[in-house]
Backbone and ligand atoms as CSV (ligand in chain L), in Angstrom:
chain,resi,resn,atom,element,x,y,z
A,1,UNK,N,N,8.283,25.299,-4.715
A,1,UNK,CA,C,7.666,24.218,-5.499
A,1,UNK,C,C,8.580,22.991,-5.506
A,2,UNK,N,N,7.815,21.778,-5.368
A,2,UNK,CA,C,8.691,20.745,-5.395
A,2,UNK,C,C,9.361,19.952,-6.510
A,3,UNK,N,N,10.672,19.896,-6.693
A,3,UNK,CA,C,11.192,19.579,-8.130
A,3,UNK,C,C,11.217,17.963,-7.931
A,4,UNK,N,N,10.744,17.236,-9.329
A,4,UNK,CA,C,10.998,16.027,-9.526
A,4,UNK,C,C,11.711,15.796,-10.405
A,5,UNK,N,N,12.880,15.029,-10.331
A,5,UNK,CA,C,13.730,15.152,-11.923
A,5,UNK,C,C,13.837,13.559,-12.119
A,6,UNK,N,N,13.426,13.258,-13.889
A,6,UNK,CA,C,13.715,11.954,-14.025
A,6,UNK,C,C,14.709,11.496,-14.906
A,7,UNK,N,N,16.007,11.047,-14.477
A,7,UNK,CA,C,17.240,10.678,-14.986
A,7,UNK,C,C,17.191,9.737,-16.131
A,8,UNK,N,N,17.844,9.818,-17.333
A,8,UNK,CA,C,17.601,9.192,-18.370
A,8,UNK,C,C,17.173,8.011,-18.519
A,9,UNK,N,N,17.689,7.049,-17.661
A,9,UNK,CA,C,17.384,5.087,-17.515
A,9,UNK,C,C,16.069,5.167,-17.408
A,10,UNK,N,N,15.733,6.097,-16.251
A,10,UNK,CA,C,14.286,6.061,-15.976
A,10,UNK,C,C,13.073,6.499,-17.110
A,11,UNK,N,N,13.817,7.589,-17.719
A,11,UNK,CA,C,12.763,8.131,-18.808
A,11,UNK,C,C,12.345,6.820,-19.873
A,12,UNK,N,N,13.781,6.093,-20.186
A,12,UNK,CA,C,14.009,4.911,-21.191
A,12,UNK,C,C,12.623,3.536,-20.951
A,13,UNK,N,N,12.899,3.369,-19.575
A,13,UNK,CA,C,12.307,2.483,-19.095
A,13,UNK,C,C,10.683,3.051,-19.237
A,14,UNK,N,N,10.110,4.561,-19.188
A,14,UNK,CA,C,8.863,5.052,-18.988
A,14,UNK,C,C,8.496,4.795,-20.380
A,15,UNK,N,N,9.575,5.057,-21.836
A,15,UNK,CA,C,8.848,4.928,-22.890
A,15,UNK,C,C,8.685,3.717,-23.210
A,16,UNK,N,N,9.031,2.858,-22.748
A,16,UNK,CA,C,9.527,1.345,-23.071
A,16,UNK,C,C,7.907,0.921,-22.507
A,17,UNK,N,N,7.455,1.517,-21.348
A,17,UNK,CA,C,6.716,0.562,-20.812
A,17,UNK,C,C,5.553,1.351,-21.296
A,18,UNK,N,N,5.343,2.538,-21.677
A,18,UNK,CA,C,3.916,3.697,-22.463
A,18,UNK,C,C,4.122,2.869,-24.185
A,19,UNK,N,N,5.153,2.238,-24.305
A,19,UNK,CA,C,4.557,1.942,-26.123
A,19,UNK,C,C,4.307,0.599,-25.712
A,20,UNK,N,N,4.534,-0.088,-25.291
A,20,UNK,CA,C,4.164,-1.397,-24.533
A,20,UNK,C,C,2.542,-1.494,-24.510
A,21,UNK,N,N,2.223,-0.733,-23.367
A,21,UNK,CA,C,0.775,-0.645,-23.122
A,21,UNK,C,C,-0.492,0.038,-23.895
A,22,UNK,N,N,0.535,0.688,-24.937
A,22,UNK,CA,C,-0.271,1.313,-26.236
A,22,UNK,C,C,-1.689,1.688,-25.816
A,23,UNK,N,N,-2.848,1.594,-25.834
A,23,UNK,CA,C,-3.713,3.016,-25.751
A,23,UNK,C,C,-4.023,2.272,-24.304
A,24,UNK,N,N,-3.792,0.789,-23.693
A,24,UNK,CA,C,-4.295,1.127,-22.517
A,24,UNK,C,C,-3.411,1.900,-21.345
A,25,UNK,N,N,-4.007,2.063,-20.013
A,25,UNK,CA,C,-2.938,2.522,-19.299
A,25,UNK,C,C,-1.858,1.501,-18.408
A,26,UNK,N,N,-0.986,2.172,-17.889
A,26,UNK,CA,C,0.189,1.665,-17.210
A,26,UNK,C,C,0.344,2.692,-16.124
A,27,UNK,N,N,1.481,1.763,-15.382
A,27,UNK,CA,C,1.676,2.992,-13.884
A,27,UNK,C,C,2.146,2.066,-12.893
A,28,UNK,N,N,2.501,2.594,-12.233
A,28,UNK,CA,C,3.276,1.654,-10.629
A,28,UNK,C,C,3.610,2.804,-9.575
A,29,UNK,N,N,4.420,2.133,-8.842
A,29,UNK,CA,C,4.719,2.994,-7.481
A,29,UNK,C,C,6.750,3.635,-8.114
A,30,UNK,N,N,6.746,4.334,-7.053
A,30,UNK,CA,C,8.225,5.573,-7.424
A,30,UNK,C,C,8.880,5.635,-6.490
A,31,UNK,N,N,9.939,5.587,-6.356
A,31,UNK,CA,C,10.810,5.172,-5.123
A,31,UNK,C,C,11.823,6.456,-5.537
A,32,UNK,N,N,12.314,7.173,-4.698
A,32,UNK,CA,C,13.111,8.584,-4.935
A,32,UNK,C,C,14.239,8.438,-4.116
A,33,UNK,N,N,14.829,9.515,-4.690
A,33,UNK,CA,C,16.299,10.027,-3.802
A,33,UNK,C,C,16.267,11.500,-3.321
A,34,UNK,N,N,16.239,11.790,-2.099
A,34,UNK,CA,C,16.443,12.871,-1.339
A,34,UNK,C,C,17.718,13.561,-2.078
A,35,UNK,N,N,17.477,14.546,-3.061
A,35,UNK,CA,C,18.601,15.343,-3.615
A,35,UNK,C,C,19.466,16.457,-2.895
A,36,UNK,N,N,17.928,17.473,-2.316
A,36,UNK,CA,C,18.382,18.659,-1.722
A,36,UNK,C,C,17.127,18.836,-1.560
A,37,UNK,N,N,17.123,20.408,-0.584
A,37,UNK,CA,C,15.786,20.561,0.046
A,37,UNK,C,C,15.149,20.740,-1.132
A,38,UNK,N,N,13.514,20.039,-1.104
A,38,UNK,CA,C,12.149,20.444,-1.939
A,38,UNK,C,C,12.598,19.847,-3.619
A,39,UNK,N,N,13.798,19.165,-3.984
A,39,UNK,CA,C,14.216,18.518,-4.649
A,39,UNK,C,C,14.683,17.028,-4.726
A,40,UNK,N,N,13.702,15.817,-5.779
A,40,UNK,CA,C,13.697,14.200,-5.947
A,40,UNK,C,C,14.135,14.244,-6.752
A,41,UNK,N,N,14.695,12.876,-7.108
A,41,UNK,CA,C,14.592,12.339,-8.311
A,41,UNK,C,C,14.501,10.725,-7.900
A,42,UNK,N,N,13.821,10.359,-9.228
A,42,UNK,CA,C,13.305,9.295,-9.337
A,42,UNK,C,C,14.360,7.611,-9.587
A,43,UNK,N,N,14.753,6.918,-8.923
A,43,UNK,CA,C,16.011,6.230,-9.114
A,43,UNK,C,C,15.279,4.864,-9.271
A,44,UNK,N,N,14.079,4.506,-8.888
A,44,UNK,CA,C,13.366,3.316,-9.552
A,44,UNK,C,C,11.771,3.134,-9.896
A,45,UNK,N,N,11.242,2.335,-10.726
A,45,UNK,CA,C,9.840,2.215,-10.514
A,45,UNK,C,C,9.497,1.032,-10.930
A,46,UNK,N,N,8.213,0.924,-10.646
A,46,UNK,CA,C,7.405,-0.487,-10.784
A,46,UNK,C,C,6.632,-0.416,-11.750
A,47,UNK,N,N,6.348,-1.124,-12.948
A,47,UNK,CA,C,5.663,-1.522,-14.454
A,47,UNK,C,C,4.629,-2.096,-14.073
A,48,UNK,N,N,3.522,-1.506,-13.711
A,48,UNK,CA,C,2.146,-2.616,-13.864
A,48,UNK,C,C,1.470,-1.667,-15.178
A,49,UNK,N,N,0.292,-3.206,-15.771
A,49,UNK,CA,C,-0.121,-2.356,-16.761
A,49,UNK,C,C,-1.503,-3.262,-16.993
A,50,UNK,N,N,-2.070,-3.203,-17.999
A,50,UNK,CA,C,-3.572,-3.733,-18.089
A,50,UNK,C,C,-4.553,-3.561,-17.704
A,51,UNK,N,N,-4.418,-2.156,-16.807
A,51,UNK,CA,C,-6.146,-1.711,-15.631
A,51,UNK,C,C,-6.166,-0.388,-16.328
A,52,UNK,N,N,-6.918,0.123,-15.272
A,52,UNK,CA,C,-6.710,1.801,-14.590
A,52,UNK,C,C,-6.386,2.014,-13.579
A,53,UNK,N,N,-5.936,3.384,-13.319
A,53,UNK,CA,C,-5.295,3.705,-12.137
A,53,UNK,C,C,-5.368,3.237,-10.966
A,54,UNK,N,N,-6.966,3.342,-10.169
A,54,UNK,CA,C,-7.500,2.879,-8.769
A,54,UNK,C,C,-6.776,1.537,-8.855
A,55,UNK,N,N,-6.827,0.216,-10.205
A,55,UNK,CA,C,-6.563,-0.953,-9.814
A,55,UNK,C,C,-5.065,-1.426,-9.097
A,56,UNK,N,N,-4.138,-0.541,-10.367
A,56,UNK,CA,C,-3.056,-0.127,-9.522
A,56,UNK,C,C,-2.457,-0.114,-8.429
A,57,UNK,N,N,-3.239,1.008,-7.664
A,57,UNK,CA,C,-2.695,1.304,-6.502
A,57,UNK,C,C,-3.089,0.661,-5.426
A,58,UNK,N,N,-4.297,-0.657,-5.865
A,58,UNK,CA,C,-4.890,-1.275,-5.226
A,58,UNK,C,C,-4.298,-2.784,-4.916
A,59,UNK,N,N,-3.047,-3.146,-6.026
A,59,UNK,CA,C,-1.703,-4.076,-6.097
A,59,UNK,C,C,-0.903,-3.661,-4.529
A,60,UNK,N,N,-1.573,-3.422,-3.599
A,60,UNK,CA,C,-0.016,-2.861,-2.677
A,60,UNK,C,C,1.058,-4.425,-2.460
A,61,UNK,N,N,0.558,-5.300,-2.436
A,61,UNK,CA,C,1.613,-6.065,-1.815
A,61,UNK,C,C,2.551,-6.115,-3.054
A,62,UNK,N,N,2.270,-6.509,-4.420
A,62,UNK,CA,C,3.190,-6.007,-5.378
A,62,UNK,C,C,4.524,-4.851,-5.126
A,63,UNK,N,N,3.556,-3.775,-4.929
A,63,UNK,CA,C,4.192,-2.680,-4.788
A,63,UNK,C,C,5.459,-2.477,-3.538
A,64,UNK,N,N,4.461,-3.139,-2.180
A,64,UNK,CA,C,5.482,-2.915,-1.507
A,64,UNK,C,C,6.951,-4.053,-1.091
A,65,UNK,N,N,6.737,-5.413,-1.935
A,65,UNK,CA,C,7.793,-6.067,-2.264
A,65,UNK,C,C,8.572,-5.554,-3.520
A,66,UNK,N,N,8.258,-4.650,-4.067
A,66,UNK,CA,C,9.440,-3.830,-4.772
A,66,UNK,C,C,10.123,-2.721,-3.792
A,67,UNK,N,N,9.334,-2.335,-2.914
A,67,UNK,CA,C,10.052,-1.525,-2.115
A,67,UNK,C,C,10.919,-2.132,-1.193
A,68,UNK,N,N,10.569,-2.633,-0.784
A,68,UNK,CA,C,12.118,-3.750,0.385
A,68,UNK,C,C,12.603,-4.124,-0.606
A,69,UNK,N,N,12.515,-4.606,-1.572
A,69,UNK,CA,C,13.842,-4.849,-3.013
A,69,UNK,C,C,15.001,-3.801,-2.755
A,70,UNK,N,N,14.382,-2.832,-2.894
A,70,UNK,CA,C,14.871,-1.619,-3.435
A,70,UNK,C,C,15.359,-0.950,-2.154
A,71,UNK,N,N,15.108,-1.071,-1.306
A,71,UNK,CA,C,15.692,-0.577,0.141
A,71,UNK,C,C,17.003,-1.235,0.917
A,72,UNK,N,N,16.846,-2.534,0.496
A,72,UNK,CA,C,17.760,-3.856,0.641
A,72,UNK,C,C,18.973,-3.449,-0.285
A,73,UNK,N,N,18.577,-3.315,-1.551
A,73,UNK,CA,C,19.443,-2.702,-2.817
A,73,UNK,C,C,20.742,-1.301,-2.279
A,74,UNK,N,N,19.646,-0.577,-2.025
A,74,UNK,CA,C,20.704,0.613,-0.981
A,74,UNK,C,C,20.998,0.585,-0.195
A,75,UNK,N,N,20.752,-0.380,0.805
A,75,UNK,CA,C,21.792,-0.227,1.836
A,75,UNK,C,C,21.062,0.243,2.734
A,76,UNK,N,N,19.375,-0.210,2.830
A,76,UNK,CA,C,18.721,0.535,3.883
A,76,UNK,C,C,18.991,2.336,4.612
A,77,UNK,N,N,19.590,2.763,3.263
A,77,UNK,CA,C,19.525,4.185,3.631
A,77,UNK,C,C,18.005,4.996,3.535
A,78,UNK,N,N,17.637,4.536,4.990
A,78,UNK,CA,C,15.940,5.489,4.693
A,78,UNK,C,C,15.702,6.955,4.380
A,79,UNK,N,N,16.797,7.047,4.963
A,79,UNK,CA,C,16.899,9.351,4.552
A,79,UNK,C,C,17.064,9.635,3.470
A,80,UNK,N,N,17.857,8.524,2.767
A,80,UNK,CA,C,17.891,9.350,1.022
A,80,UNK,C,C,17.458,8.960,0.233
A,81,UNK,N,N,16.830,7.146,0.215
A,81,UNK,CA,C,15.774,6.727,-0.556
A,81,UNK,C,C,14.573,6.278,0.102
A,82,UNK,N,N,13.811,6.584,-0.387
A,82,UNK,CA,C,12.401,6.542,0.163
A,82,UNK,C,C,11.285,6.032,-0.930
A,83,UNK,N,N,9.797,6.120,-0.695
A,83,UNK,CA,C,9.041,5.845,-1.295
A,83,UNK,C,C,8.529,7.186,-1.704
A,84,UNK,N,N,7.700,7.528,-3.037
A,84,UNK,CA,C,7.981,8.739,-3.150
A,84,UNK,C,C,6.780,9.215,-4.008
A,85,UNK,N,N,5.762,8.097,-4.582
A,85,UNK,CA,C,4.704,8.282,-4.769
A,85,UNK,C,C,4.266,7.063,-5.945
A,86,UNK,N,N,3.109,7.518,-6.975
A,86,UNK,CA,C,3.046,6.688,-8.084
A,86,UNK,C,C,3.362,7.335,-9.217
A,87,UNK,N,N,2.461,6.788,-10.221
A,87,UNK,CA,C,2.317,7.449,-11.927
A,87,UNK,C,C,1.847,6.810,-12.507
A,88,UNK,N,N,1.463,6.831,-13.597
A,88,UNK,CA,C,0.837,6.004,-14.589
A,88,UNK,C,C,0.705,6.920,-15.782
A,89,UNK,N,N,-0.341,6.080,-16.846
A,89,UNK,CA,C,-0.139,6.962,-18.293
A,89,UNK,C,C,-1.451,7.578,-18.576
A,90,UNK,N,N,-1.810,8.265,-19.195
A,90,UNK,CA,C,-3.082,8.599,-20.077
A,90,UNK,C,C,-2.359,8.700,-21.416
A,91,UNK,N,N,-2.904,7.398,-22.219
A,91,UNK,CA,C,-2.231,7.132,-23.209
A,91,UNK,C,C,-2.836,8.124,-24.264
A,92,UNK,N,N,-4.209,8.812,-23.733
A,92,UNK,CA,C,-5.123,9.487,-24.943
A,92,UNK,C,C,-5.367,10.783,-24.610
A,93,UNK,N,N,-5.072,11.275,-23.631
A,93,UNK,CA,C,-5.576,12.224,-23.070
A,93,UNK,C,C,-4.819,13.294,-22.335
A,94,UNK,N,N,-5.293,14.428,-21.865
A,94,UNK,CA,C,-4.574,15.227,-21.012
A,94,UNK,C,C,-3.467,14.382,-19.646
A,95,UNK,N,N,-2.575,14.738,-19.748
A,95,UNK,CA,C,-1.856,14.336,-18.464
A,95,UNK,C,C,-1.874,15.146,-17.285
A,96,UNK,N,N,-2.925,15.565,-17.252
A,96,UNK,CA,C,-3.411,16.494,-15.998
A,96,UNK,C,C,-4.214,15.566,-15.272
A,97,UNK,N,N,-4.464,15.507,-13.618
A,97,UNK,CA,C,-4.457,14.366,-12.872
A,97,UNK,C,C,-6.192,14.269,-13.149
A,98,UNK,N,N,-6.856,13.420,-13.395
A,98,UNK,CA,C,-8.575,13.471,-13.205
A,98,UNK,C,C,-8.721,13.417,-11.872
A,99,UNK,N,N,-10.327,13.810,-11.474
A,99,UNK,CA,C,-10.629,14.047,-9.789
A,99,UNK,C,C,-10.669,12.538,-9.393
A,100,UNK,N,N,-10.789,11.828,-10.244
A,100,UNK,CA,C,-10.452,10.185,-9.352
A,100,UNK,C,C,-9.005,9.751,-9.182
A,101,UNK,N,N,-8.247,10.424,-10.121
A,101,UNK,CA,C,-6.743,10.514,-9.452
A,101,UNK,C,C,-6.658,11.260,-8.256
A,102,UNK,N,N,-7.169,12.445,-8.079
A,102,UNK,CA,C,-6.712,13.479,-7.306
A,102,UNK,C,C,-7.853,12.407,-5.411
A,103,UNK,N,N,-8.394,11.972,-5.794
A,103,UNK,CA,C,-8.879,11.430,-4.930
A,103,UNK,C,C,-7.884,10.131,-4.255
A,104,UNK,N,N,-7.520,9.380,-5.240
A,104,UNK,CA,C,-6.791,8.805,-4.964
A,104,UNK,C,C,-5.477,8.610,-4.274
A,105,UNK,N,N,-5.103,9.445,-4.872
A,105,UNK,CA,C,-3.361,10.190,-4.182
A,105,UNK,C,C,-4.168,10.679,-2.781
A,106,UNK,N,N,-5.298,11.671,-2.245
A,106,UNK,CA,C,-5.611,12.208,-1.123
A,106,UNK,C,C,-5.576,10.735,-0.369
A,107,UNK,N,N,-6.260,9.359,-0.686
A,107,UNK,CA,C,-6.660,8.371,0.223
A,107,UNK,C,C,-5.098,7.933,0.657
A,108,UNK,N,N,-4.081,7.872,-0.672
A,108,UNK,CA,C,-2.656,7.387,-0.021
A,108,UNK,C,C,-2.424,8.280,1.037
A,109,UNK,N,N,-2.298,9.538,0.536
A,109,UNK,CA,C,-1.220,10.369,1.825
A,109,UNK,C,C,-1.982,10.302,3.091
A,110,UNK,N,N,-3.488,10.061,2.987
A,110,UNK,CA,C,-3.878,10.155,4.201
A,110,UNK,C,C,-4.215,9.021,5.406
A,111,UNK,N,N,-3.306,7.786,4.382
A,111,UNK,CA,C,-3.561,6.307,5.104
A,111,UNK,C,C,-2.371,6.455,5.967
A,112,UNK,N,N,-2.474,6.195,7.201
A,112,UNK,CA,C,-1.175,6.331,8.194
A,112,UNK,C,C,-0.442,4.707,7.871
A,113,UNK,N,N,-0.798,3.875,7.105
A,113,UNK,CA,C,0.194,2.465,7.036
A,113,UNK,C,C,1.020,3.248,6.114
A,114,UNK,N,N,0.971,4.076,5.540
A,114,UNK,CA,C,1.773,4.570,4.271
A,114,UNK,C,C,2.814,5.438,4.869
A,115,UNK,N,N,2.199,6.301,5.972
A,115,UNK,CA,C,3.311,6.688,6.989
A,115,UNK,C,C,3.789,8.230,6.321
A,116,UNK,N,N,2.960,8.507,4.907
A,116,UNK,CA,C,4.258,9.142,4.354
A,116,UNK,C,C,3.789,10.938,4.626
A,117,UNK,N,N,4.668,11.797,4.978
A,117,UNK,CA,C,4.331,13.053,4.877
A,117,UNK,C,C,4.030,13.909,3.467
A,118,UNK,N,N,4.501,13.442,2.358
A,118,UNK,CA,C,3.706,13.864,0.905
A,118,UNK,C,C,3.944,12.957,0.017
A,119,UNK,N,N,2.886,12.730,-0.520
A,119,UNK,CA,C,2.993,11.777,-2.134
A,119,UNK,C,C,3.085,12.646,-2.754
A,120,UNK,N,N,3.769,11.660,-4.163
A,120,UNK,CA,C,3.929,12.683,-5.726
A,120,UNK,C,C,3.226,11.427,-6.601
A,121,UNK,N,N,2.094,12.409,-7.721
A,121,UNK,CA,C,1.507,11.827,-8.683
A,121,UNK,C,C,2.427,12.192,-10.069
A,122,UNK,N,N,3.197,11.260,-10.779
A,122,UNK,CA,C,3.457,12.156,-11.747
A,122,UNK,C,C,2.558,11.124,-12.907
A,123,UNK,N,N,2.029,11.356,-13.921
A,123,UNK,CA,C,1.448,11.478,-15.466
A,123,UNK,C,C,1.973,11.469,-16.478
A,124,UNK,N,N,2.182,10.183,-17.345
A,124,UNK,CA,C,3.154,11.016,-18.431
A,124,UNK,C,C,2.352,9.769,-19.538
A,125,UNK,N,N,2.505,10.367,-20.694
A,125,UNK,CA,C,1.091,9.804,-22.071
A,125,UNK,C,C,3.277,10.261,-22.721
A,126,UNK,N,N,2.933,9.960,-24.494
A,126,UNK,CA,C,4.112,9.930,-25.080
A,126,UNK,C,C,3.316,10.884,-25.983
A,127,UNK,N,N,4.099,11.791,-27.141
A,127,UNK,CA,C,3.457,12.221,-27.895
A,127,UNK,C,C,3.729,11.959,-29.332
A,128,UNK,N,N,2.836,12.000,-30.192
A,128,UNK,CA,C,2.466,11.870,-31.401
A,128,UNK,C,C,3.909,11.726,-32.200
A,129,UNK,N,N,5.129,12.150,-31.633
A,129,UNK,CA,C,6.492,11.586,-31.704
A,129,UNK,C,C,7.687,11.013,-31.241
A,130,UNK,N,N,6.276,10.403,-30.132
A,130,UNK,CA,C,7.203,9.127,-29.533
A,130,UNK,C,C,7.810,10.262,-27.935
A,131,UNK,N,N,7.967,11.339,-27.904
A,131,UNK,CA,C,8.472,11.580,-27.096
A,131,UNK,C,C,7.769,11.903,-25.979
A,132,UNK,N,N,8.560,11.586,-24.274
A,132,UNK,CA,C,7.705,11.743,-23.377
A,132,UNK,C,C,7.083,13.178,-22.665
A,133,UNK,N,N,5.876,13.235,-22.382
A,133,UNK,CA,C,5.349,14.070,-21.951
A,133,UNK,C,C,4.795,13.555,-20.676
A,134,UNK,N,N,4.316,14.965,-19.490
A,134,UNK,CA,C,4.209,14.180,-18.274
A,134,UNK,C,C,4.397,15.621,-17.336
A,135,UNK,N,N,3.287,15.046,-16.074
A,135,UNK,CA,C,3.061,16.149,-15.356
A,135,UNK,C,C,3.607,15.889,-14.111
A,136,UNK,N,N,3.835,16.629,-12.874
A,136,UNK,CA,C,4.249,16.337,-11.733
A,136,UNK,C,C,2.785,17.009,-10.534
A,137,UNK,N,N,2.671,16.041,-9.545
A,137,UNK,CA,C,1.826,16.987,-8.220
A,137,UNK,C,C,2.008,16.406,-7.399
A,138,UNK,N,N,2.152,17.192,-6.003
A,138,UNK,CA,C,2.468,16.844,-5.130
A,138,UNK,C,C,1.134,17.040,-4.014
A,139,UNK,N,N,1.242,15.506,-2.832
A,139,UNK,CA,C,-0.339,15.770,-1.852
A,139,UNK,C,C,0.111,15.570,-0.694
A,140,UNK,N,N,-0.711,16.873,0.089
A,140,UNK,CA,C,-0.195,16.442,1.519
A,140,UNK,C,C,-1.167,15.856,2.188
A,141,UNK,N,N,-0.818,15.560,3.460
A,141,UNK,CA,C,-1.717,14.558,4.417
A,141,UNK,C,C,-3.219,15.878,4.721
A,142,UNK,N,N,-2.838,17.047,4.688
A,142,UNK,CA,C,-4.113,18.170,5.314
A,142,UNK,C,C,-5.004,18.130,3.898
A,143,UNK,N,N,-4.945,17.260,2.895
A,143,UNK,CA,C,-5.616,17.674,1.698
A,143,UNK,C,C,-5.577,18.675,0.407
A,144,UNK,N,N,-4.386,19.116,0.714
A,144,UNK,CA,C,-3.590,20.032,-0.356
A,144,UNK,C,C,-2.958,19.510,-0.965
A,145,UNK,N,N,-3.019,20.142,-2.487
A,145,UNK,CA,C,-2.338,19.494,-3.595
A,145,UNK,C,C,-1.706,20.965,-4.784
A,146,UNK,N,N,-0.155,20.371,-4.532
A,146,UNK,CA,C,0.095,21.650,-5.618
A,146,UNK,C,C,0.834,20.984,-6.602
A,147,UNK,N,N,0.939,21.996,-7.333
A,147,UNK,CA,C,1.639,21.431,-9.247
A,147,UNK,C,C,2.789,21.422,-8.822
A,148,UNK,N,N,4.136,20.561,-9.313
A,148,UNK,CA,C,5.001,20.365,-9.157
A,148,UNK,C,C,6.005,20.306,-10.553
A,149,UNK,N,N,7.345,20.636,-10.118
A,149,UNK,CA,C,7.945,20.488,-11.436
A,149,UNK,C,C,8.486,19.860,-11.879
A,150,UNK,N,N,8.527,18.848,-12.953
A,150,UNK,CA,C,8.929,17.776,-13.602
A,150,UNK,C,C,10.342,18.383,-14.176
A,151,UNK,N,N,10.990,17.762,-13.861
A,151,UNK,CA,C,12.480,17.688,-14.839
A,151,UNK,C,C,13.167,16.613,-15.675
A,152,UNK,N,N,12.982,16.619,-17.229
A,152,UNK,CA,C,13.806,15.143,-17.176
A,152,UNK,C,C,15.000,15.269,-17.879
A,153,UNK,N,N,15.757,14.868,-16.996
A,153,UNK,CA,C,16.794,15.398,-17.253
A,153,UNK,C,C,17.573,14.383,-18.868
A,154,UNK,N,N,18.491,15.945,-19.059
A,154,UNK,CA,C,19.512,15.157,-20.120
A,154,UNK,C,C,18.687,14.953,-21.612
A,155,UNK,N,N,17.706,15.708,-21.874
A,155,UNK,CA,C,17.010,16.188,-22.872
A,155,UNK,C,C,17.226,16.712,-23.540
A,156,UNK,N,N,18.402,17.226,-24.570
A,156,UNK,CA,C,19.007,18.277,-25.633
A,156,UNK,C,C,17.633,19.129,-26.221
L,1,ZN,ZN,ZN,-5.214,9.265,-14.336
């Protein structure tokens, strides 16, 4: 199973931008670090907010001038940072992916400009005490999609 772990700055920045957008949703693209085999973590992301999901992912030039930001930033190391999927919130609801998410993530992995051999959807809503909650899945290009495991790290 594929581990996603999200390092504290990042979690900071996820609640920052879920009380922000308060019941509507939020979400952007995820840029990762090659940890170890079948193991990410998440080292930047992009804040869009005011739609739903489809509109989102439908921002690419947004999206992908954060990614040459962010590639430029490291040192053009393509093997260990990469692009690594999206996310967004369900500020009200289950953070389990809906079939128009799950559709969605299938159209990325399976667009060859995207190039990419698996996207990750992760989900994360806050709960009723502020703290974050949030799912991980991973899609491959053949149309398979499995649950993945969220880690965030540094959580007492
Ligand atoms: Zn959704």
């Amino acid at each position: 199973m594929l581990k996603v772990s999200i390092p504290p700055d990042v979690q900071r920045t996820l609640r920052k931008a879920l009380q922000a957008a308060g019941t509507d949703e939020c979400g952007g693209v995820l840029m990762g670090e090659h940890m170890g085999p079948g193991h990410f973590a998440v080292r930047q992301l992009t804040v869009q907010g005011g739609g739903r999901f489809a509109s989102f992912i439908r921002e690419t030039q947004s999206a992908l001038h954060a990614l040459r930001k962010f590639f430029r930033q490291s040192g053009l190391d393509y093997a260990r940072f990469n692009y690594l999927g999206e996310w967004h919130s369900h500020p009200s609801f289950s953070v389990q992916p809906s079939t128009t998410d799950h559709q969605s993530m299938l159209d990325i992995v399976k667009d060859v400009r995207v190039g990419a051999n698996f996207v990750v959807l992760l989900i994360f809503k806050l709960s009723c005490r502020g703290e974050l909650e949030g799912s991980a899945h991973t899609y491959l290009p053949d149309g398979s999609c499995a649950r993945s495991s969220l880690v965030l790290e540094g959580i007492p």
